[in-house]
mmCIF file of the N, C-alpha and C atoms, coordinates in Angstrom:
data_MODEL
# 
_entry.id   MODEL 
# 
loop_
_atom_site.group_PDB 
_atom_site.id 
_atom_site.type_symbol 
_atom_site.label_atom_id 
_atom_site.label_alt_id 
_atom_site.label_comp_id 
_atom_site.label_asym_id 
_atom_site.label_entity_id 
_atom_site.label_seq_id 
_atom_site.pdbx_PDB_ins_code 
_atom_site.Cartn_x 
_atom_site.Cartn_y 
_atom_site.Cartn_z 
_atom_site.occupancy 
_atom_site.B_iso_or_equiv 
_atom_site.pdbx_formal_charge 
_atom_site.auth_seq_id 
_atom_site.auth_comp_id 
_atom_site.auth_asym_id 
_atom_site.auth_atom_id 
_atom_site.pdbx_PDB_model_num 
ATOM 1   N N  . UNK A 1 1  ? 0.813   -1.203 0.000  1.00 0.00 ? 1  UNK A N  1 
ATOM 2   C CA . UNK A 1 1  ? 0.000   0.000  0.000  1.00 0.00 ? 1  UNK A CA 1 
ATOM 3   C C  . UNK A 1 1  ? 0.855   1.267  0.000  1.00 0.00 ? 1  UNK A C  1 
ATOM 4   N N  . UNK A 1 2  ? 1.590   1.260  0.882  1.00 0.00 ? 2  UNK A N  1 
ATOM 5   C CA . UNK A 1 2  ? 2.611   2.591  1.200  1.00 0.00 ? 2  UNK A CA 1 
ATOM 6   C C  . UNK A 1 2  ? 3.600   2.531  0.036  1.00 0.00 ? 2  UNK A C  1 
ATOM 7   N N  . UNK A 1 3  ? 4.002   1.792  -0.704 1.00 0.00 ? 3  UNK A N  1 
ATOM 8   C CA . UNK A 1 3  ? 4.689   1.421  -1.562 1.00 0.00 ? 3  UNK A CA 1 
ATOM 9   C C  . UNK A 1 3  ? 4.082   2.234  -2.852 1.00 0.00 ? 3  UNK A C  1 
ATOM 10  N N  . UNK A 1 4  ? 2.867   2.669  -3.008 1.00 0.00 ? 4  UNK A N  1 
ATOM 11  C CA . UNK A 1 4  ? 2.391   3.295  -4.062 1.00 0.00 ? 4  UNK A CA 1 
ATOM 12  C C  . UNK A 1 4  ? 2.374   4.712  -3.984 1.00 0.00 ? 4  UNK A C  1 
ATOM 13  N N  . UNK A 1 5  ? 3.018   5.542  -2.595 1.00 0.00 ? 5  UNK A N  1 
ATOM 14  C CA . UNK A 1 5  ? 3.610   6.785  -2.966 1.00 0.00 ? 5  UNK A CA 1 
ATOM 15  C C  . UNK A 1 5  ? 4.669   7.350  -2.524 1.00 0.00 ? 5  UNK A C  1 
ATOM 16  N N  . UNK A 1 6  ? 5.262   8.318  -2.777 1.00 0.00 ? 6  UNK A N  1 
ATOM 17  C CA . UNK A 1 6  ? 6.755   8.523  -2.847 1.00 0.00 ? 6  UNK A CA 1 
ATOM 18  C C  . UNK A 1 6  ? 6.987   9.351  -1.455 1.00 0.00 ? 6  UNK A C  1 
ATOM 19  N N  . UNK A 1 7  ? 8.166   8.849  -0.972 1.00 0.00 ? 7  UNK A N  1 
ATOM 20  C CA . UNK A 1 7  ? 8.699   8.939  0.209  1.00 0.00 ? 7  UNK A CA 1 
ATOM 21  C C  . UNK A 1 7  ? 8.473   10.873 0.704  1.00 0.00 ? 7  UNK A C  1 
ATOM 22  N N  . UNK A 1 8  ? 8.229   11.482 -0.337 1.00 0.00 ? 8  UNK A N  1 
ATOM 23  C CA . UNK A 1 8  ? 7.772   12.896 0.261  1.00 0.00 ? 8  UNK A CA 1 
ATOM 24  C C  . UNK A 1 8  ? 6.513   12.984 0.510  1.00 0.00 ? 8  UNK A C  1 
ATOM 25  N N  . UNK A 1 9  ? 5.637   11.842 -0.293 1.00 0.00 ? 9  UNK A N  1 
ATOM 26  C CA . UNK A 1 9  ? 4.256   12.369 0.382  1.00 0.00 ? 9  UNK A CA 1 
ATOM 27  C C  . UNK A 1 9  ? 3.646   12.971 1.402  1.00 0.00 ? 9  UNK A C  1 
ATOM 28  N N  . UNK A 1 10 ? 3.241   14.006 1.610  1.00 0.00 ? 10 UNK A N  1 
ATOM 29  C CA . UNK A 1 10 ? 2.490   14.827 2.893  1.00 0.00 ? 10 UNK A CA 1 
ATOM 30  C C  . UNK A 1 10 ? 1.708   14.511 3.537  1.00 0.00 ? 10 UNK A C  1 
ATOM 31  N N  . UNK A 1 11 ? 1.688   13.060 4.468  1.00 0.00 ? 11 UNK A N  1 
ATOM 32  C CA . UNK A 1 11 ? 0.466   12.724 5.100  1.00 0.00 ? 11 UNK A CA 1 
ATOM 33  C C  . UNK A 1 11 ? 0.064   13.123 5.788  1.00 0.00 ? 11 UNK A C  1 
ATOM 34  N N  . UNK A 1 12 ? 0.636   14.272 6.743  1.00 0.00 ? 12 UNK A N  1 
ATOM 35  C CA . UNK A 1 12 ? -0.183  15.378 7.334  1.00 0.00 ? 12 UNK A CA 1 
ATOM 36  C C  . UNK A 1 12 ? 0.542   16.742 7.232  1.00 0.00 ? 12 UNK A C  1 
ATOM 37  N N  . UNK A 1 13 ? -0.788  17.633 6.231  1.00 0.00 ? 13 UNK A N  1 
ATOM 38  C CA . UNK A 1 13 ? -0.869  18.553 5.694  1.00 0.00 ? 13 UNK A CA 1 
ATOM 39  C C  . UNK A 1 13 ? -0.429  19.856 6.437  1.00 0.00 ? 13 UNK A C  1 
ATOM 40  N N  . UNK A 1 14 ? -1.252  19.718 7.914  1.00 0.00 ? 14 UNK A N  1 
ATOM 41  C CA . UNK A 1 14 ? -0.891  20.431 8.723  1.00 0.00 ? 14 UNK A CA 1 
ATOM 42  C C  . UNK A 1 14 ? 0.181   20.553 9.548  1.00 0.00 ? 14 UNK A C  1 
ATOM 43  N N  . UNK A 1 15 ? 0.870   20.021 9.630  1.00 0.00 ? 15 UNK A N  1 
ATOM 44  C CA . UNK A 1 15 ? 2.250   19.655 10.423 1.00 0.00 ? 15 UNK A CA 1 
ATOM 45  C C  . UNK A 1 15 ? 3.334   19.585 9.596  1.00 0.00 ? 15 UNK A C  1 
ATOM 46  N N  . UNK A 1 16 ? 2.846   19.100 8.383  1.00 0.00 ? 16 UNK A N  1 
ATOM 47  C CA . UNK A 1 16 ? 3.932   19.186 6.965  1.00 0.00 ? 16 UNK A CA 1 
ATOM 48  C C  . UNK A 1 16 ? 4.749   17.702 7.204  1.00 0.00 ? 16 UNK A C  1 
ATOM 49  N N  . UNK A 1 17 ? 4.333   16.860 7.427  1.00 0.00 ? 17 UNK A N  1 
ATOM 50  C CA . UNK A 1 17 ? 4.730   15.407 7.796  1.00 0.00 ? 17 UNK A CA 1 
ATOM 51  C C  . UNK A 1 17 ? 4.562   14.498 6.896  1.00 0.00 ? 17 UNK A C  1 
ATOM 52  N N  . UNK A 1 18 ? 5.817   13.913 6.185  1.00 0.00 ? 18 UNK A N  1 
ATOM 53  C CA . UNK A 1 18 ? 5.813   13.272 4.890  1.00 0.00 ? 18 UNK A CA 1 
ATOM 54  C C  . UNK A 1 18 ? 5.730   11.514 5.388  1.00 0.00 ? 18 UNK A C  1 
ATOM 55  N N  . UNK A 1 19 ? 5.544   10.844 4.074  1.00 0.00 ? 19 UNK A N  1 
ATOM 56  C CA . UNK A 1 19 ? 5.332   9.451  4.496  1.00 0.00 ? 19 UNK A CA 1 
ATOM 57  C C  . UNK A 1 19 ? 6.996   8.367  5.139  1.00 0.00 ? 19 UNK A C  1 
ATOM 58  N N  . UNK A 1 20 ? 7.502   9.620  4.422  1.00 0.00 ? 20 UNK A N  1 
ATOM 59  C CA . UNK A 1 20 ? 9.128   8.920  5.149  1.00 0.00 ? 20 UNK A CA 1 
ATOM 60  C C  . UNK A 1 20 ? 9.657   9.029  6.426  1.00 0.00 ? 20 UNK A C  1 
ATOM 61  N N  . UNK A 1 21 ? 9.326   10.475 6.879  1.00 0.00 ? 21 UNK A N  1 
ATOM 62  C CA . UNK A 1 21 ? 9.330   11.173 8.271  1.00 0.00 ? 21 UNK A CA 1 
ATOM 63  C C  . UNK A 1 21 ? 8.368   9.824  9.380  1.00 0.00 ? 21 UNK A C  1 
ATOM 64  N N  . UNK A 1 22 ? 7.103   9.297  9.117  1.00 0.00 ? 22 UNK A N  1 
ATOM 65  C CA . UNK A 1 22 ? 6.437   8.570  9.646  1.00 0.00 ? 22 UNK A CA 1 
ATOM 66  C C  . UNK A 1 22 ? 7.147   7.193  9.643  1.00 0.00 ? 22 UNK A C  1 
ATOM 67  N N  . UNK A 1 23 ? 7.299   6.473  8.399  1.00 0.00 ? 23 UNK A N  1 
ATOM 68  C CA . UNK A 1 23 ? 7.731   5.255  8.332  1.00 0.00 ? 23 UNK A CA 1 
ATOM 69  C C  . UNK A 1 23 ? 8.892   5.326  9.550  1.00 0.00 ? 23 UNK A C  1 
ATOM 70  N N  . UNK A 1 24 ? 10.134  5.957  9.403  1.00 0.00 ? 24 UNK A N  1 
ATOM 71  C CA . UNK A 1 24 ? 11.099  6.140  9.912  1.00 0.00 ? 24 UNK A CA 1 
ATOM 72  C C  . UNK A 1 24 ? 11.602  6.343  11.555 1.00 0.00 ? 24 UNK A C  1 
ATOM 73  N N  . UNK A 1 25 ? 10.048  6.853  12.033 1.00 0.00 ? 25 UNK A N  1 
ATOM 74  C CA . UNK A 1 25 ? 9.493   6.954  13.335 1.00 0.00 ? 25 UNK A CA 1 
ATOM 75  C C  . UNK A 1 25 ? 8.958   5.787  13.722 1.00 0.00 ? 25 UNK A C  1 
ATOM 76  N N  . UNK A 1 26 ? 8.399   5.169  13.119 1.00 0.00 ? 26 UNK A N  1 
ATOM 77  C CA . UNK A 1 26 ? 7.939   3.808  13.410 1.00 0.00 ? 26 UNK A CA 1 
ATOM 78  C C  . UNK A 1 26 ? 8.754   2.763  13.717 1.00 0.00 ? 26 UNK A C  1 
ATOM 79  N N  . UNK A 1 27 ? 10.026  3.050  12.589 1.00 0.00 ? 27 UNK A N  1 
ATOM 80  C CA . UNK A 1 27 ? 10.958  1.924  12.596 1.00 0.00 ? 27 UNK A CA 1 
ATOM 81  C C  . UNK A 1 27 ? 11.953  2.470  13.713 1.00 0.00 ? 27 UNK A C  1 
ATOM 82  N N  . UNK A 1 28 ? 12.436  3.428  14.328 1.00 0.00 ? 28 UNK A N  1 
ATOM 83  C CA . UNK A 1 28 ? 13.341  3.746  14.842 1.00 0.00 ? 28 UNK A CA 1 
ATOM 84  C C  . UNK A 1 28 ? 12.956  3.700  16.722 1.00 0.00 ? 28 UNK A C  1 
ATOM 85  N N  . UNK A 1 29 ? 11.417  3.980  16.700 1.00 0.00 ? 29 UNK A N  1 
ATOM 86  C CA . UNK A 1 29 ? 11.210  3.855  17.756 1.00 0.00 ? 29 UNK A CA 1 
ATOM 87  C C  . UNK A 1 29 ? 10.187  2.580  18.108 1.00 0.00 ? 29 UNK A C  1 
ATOM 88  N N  . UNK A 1 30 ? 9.914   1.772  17.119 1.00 0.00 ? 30 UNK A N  1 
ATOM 89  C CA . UNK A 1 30 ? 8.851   0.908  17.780 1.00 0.00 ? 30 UNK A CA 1 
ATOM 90  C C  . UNK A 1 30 ? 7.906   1.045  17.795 1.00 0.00 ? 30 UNK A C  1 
ATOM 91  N N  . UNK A 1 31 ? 7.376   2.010  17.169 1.00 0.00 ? 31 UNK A N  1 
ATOM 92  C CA . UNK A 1 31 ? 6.048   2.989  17.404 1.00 0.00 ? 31 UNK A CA 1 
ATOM 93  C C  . UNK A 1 31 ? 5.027   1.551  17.133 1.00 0.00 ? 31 UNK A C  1 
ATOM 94  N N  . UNK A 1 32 ? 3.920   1.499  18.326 1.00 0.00 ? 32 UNK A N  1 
ATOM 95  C CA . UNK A 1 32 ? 2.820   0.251  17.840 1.00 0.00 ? 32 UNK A CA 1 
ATOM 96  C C  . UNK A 1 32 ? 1.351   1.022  17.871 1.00 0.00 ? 32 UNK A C  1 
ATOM 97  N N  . UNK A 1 33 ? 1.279   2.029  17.619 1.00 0.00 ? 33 UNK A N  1 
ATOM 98  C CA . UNK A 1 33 ? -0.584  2.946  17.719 1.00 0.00 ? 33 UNK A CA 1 
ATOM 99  C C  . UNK A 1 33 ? -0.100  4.114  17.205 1.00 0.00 ? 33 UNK A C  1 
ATOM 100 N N  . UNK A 1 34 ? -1.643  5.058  16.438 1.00 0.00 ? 34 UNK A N  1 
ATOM 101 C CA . UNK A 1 34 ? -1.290  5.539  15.893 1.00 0.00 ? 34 UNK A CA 1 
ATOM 102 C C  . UNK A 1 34 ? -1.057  6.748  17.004 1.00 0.00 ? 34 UNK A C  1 
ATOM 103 N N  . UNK A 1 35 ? -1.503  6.908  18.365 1.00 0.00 ? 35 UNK A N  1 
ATOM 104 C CA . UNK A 1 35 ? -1.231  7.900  19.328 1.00 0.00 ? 35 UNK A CA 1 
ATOM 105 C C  . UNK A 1 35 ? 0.508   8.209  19.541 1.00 0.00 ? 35 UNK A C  1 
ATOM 106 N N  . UNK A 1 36 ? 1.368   6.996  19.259 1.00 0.00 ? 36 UNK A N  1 
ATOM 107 C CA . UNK A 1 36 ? 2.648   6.746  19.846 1.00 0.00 ? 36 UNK A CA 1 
ATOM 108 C C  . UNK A 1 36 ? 3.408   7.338  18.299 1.00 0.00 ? 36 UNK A C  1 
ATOM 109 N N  . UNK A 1 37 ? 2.695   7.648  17.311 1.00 0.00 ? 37 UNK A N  1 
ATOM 110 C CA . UNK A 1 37 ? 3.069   8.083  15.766 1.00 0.00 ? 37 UNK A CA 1 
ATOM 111 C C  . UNK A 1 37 ? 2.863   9.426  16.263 1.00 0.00 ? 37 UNK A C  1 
ATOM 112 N N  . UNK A 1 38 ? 1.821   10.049 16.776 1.00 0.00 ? 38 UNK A N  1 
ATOM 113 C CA . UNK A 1 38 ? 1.400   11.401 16.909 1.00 0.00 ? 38 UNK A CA 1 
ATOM 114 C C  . UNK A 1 38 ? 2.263   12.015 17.715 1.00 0.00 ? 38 UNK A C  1 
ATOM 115 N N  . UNK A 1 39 ? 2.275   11.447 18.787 1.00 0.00 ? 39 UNK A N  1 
ATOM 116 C CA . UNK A 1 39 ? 3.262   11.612 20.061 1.00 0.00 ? 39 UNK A CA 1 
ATOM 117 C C  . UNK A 1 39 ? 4.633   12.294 19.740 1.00 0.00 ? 39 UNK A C  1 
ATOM 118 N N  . UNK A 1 40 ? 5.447   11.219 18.392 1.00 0.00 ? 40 UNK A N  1 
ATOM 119 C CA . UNK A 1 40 ? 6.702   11.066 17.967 1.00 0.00 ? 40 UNK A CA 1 
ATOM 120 C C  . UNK A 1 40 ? 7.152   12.118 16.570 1.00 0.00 ? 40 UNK A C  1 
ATOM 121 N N  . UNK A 1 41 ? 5.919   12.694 15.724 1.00 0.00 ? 41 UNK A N  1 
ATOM 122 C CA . UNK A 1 41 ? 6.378   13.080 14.749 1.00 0.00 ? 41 UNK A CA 1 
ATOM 123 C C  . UNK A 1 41 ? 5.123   14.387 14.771 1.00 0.00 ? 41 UNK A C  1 
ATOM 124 N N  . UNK A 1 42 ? 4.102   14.488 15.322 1.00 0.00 ? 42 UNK A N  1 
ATOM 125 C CA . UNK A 1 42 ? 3.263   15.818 15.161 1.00 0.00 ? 42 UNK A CA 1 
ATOM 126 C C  . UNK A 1 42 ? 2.144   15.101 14.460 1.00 0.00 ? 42 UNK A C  1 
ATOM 127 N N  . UNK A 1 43 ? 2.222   14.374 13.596 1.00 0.00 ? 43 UNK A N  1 
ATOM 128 C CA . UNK A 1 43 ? 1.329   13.965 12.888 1.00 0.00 ? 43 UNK A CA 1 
ATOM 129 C C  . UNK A 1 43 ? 0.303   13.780 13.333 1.00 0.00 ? 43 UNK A C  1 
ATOM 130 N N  . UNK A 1 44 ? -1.444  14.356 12.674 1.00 0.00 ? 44 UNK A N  1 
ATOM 131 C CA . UNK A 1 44 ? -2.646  13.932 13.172 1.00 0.00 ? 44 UNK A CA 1 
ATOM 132 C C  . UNK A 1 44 ? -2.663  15.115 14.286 1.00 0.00 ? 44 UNK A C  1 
ATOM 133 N N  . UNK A 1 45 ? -2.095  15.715 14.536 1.00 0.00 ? 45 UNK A N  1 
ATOM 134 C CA . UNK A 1 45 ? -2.005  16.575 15.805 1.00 0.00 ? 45 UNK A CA 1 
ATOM 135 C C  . UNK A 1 45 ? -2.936  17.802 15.774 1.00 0.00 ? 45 UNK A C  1 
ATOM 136 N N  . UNK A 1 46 ? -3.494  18.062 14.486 1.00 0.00 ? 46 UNK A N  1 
ATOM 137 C CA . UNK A 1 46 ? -4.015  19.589 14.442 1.00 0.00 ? 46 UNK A CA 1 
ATOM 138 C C  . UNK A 1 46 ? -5.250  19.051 14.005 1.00 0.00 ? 46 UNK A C  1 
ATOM 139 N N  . UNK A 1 47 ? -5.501  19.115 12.655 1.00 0.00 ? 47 UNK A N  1 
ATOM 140 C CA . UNK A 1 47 ? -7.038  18.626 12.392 1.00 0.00 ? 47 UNK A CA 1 
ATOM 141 C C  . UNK A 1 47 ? -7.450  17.530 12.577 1.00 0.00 ? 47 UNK A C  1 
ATOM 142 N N  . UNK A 1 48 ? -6.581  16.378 12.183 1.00 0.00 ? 48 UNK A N  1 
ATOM 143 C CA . UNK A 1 48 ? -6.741  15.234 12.715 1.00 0.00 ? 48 UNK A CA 1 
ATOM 144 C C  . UNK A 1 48 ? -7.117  13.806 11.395 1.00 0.00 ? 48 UNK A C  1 
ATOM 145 N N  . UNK A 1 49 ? -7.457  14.652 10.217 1.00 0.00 ? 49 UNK A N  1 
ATOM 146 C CA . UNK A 1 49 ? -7.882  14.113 9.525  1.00 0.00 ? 49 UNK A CA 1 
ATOM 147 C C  . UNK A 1 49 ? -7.122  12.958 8.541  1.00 0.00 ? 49 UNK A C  1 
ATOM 148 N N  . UNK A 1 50 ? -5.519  13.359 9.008  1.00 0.00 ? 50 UNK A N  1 
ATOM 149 C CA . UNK A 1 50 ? -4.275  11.853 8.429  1.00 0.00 ? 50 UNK A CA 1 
ATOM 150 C C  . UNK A 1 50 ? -4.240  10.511 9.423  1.00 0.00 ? 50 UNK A C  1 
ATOM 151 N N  . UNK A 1 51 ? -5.725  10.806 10.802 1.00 0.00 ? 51 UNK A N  1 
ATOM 152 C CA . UNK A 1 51 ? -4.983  9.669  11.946 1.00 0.00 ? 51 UNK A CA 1 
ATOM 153 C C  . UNK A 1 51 ? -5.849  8.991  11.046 1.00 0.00 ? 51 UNK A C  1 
ATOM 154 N N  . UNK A 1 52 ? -7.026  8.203  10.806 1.00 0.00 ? 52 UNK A N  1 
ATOM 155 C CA . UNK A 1 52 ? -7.333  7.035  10.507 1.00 0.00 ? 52 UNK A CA 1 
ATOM 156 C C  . UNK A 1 52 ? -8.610  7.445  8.927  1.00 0.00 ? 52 UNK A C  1 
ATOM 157 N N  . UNK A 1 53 ? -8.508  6.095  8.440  1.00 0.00 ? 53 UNK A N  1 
ATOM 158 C CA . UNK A 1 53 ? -9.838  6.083  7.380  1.00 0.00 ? 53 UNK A CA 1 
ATOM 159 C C  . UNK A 1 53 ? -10.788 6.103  7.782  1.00 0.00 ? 53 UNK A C  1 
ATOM 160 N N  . UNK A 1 54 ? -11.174 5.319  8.987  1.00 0.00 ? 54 UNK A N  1 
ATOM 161 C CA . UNK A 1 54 ? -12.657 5.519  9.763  1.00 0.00 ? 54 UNK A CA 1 
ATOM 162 C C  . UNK A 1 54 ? -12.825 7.161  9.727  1.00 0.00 ? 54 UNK A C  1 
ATOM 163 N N  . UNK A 1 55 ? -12.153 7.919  10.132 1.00 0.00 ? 55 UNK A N  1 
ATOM 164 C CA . UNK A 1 55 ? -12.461 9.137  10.010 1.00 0.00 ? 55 UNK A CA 1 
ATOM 165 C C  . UNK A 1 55 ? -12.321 9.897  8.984  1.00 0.00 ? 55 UNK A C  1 
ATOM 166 N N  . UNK A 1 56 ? -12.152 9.697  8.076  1.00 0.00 ? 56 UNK A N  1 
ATOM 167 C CA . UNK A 1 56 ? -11.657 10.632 6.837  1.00 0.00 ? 56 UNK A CA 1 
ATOM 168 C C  . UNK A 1 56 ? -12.754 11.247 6.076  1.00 0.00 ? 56 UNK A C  1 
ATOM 169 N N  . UNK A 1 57 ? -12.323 12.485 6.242  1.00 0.00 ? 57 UNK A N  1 
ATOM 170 C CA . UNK A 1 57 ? -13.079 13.618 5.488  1.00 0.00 ? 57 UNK A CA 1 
ATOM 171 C C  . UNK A 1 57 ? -13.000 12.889 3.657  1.00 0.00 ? 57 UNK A C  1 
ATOM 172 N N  . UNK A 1 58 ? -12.018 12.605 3.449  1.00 0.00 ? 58 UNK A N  1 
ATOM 173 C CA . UNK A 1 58 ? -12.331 11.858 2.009  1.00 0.00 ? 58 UNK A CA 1 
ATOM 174 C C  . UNK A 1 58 ? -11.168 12.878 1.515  1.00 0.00 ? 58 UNK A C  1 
ATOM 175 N N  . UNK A 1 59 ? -10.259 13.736 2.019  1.00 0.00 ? 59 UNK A N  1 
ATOM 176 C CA . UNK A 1 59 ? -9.291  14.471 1.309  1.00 0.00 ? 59 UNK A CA 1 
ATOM 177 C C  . UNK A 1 59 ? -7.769  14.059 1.484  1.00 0.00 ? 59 UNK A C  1 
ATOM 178 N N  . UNK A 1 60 ? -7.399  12.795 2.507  1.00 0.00 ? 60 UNK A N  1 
ATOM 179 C CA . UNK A 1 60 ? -6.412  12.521 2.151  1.00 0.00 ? 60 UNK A CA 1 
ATOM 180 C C  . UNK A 1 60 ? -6.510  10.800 1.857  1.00 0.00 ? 60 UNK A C  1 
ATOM 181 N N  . UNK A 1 61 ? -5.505  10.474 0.839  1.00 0.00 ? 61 UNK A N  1 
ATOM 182 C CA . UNK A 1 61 ? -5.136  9.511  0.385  1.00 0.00 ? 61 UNK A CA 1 
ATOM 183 C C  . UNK A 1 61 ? -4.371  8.673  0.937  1.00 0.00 ? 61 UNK A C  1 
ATOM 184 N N  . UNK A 1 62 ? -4.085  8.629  2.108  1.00 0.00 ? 62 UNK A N  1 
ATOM 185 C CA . UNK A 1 62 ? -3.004  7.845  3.078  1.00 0.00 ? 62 UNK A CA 1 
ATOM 186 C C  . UNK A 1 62 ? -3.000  8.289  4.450  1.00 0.00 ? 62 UNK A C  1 
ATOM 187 N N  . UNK A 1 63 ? -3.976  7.329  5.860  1.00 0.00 ? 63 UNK A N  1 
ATOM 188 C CA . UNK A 1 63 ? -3.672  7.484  6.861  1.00 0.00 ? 63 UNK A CA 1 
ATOM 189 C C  . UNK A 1 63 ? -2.832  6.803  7.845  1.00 0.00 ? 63 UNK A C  1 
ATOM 190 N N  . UNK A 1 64 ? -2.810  7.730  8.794  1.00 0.00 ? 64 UNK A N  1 
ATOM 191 C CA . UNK A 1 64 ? -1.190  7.493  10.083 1.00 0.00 ? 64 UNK A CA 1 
ATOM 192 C C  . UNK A 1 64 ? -1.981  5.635  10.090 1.00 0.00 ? 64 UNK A C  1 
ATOM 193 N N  . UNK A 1 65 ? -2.978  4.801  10.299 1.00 0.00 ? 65 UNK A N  1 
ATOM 194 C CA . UNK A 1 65 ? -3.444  4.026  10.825 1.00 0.00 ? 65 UNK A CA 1 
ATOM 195 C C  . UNK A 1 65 ? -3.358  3.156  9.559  1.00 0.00 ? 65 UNK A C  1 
ATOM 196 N N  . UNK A 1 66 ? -3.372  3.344  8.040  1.00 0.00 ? 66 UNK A N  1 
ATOM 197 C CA . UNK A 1 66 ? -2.820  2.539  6.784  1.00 0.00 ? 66 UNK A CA 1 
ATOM 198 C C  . UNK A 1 66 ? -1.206  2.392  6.990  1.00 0.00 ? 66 UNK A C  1 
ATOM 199 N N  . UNK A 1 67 ? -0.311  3.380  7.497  1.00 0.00 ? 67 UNK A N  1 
ATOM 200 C CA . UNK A 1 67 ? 0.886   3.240  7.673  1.00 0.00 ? 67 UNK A CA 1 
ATOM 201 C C  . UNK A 1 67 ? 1.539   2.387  8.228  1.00 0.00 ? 67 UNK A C  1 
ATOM 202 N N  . UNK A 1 68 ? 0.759   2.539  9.572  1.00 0.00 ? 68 UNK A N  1 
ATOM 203 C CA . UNK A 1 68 ? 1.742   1.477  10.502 1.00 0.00 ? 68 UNK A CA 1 
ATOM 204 C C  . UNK A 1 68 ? 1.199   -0.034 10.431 1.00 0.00 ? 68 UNK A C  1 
ATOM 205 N N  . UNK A 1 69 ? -0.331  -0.228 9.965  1.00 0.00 ? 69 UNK A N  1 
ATOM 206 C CA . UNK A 1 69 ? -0.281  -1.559 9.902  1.00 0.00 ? 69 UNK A CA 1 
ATOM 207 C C  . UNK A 1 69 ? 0.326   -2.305 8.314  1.00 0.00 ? 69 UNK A C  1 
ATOM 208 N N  . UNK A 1 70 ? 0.608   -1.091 7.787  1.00 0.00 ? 70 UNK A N  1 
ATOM 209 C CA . UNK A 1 70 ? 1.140   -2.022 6.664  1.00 0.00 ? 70 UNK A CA 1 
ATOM 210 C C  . UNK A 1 70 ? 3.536   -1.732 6.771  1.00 0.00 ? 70 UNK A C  1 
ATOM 211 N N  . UNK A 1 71 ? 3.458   -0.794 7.709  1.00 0.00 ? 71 UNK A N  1 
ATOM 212 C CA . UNK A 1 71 ? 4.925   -0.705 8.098  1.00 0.00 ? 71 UNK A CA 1 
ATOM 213 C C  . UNK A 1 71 ? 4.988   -2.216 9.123  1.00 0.00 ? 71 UNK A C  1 
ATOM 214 N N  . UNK A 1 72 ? 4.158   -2.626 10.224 1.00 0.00 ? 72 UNK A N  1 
ATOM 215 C CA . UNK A 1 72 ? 4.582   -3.191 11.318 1.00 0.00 ? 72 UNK A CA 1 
ATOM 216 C C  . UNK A 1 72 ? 3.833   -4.780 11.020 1.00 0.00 ? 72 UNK A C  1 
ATOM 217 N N  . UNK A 1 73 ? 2.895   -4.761 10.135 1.00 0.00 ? 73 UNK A N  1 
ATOM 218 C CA . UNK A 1 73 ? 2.331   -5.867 9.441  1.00 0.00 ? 73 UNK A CA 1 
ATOM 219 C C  . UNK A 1 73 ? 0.840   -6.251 10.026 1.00 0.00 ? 73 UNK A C  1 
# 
């Protein structure tokens, strides 16, 4: 899944938090929820709308909660 966009992608708009910045947080710290992603990189922190698909306004294409289960399996 994450594999289909490029390591600058902006998964959160508001914080300016790319899909590499996240992966990289995940892998470096262990990160296992998407609270412990938010915690670590800002992400999801302001509007809220990159933490999960259950919630999605329908304007972004990749959430913090698609990330880590397809980073951590």
């Amino acid at each position: 899944m994450i594999e289909e966009f490029e390591d600058n992608y902006e998964v959160c708009e508001c914080m300016g938090i790319t899909l590499k910045e996240i992966v990289d947080a995940i892998k470096k710290y262990d990160l296992k929820s998407v609270e412990e992603i938010m915690d670590k990189t800002d992400a999801g922190t302001a509007c809220g709308s990159c933490k999960s698909i259950k919630d999605s306004d329908g304007f972004r294409d990749l959430h913090l909660d698609e990330i880590l289960k397809d980073v951590i399996g």
